[in-house]
VOGU-3710 file (C-alpha; in Angstrom, 3 decimals, decimal comma):
1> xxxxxxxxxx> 173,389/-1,340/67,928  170,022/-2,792/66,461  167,625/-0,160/65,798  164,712/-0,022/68,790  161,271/-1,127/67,487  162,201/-3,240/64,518  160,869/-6,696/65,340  162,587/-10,071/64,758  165,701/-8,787/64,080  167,509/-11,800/65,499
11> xxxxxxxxxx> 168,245/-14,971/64,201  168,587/-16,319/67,490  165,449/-16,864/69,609  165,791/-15,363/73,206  164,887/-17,653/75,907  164,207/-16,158/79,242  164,338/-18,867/81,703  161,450/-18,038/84,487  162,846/-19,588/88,124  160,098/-18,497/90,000
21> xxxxxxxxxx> 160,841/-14,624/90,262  161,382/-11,687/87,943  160,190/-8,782/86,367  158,884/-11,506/83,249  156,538/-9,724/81,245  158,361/-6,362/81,357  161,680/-8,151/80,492  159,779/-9,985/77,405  158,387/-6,813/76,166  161,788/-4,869/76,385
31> xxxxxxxxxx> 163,629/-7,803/74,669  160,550/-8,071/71,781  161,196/-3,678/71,503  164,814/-4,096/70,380  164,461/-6,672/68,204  164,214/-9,952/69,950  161,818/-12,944/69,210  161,389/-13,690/73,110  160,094/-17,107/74,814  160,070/-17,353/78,899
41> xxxxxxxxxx> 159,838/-21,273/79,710  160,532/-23,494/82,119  161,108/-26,419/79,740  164,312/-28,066/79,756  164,299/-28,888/76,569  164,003/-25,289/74,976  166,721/-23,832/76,577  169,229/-26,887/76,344  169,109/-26,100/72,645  168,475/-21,947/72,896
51> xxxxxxxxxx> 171,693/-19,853/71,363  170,546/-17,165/73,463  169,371/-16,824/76,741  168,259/-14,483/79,935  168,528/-15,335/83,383  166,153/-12,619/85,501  165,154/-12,377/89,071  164,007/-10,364/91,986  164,074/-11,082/95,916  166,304/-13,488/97,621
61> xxxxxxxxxx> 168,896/-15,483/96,027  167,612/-19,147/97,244  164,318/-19,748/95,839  165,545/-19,276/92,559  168,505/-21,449/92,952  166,692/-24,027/94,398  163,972/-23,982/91,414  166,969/-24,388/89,208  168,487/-27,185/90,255  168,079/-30,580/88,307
71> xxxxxxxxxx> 166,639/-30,597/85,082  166,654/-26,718/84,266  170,387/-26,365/85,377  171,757/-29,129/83,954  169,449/-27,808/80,630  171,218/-24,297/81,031  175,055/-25,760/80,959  174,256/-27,661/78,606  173,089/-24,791/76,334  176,528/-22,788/77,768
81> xxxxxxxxxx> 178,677/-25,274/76,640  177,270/-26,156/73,234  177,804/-22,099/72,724  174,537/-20,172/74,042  175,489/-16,635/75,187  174,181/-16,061/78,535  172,759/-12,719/80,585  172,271/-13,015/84,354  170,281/-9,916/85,394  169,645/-8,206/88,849
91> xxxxxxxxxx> 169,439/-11,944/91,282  170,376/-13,569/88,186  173,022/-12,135/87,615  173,971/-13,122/91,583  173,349/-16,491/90,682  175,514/-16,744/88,141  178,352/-16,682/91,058  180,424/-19,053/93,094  178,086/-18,815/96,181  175,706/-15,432/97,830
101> xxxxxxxxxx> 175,648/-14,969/101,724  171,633/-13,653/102,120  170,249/-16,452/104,764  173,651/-18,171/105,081  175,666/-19,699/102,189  174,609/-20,866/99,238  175,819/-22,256/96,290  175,635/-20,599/93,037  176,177/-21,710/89,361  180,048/-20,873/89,377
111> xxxxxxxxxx> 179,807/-19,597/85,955  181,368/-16,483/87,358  184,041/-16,201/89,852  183,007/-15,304/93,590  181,388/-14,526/96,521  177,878/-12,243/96,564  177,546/-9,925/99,610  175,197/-8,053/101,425  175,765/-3,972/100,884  176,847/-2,079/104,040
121> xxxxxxxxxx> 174,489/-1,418/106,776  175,654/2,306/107,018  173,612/2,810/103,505  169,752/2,561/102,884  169,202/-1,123/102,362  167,605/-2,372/99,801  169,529/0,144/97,429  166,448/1,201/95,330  166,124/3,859/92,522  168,971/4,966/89,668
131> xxxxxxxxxx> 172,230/5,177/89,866  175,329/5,528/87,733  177,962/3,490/86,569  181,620/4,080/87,125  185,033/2,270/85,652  182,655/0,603/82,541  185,299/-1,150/80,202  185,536/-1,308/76,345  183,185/-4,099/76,135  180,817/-4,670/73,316
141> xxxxxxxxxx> 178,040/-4,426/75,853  178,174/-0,855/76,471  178,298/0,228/72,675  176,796/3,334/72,341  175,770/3,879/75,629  177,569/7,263/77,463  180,118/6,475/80,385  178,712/6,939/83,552  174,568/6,370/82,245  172,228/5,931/84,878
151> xxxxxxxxxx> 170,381/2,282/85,153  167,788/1,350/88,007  168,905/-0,822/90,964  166,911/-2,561/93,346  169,048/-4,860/95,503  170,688/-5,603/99,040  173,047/-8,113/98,071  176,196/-7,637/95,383  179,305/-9,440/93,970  182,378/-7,194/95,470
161> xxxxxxxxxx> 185,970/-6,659/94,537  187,779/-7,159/97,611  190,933/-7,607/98,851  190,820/-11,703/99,179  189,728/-11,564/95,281  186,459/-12,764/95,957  185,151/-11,543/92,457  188,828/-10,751/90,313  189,071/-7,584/88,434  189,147/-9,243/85,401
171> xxxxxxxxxx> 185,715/-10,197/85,357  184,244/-6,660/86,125  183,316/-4,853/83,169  181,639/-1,508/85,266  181,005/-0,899/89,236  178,642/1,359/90,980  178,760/2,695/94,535  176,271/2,601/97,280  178,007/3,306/100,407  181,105/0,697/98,969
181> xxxxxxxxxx> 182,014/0,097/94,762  180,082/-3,296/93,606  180,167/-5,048/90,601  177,842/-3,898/88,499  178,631/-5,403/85,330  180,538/-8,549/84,965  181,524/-10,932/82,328  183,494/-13,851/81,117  182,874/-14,568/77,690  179,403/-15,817/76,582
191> xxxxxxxxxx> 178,497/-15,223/80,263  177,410/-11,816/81,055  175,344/-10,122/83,344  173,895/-6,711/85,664  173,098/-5,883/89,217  170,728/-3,154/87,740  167,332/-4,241/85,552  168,119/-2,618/81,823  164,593/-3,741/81,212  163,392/-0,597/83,612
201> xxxxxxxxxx> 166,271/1,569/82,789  164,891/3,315/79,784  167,120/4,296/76,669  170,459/2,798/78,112  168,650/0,154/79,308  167,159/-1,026/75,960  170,876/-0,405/74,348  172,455/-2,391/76,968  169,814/-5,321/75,613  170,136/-4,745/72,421
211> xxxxxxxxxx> 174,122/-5,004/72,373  173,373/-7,948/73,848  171,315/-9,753/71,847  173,264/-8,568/68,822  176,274/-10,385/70,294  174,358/-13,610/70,686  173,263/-13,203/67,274  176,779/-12,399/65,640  178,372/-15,573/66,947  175,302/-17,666/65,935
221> xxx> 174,856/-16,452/62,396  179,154/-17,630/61,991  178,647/-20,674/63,246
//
């Protein structure tokens, strides 16, 4: 893992794409603290050619897919499949899904597969505050982070394992539990993403970013 507070570490300039909603200016500063030479835009342009990029939000999983749609989507597959590592994070990383249920059905990106659902009713809803990861995989992500660290959620919707294989098993890479197990890391190749915000998650938080942007970086200084 990079070491926190060396700036410009990476090659690769992170591009946080701003749809509207997200925790921007914390999430830049966090990225710029491990290492990262950070740019939120809306401009096609700079993230069709960015090697490295971070897909944020907070609320409702509409507004932001309807801001992305047209130029700025068709900008960010177009970055995926010329080789840009991706990170969907909190409604982001919803997004990043076949279709979510809040307000009826909508479309997602499909960069992941399935369905995002609202958390039981039986629980507190919104599930707000920290809470710990279960079932985390060997992935490069979690480098040097301790199973079962804490990371802050705030969220009412989630991708679930379930028994029609709505999200598969294969692309869950750690759950957590509020009232039911949720995906709370998932991943397929360059295209990874949380439930939780690692940008308000302190220590693991930062590491989880860092291993992140230290992937991006690996597989754009070989190519």
């Amino acid at each position: 893992m990079t070491e926190l507070n060396d700036p410009s570490q990476f090659a690769a300039e992170t591009i946080v794409i701003d749809a509207g909603v997200g925790n921007l200016d914390n999430l830049a500063r966090a990225l710029r603290h491990v290492g990262g030479d950070c740019r939120v835009t809306t401009d096609p342009q700079v993230i069709s050619s960015a090697k490295c990029l971070v897909l944020p939000g907070v609320g409702a999983f509409r507004p932001p897919r309807e801001t992305l749609r047209g130029a700025m989507e068709e900008a960010l597959r177009s970055a995926v499949d010329h080789g840009a590592w991706l990170l969907g994070i909190c409604v982001g990383f919803q997004l990043l899904f076949d279709r979510g249920e809040e307000f009826g059905n909508t479309d997602g990106l499909g960069l992941l597969p399935g369905v995002v659902r609202q958390l039981p009713d039986d629980v507190p809803i919104p599930h707000i505050g920290w809470n710990q990861l279960h079932d985390e995989t060997s992935h490069a992500l979690f480098a040097g982070i301790p199973s079962g660290s804490y990371f802050y959620f705030v969220h009412s919707f989630a991708p679930h394992a379930t028994s029609d294989s709505l999200c598969p098993d294969s692309t869950c890479l750690a759950r957590a539990t509020h009232g039911v197990p949720f995906i709370a890391v998932a991943g397929r190749g360059r295209i990874l993403g949380t439930q939780f915000h690692p940008e308000r998650s302190g220590p693991a938080g930062l590491s989880l970013l860092s291993n992140f942007l230290e992937l991006a970086h690996a597989a754009d200084s070989s190519d």
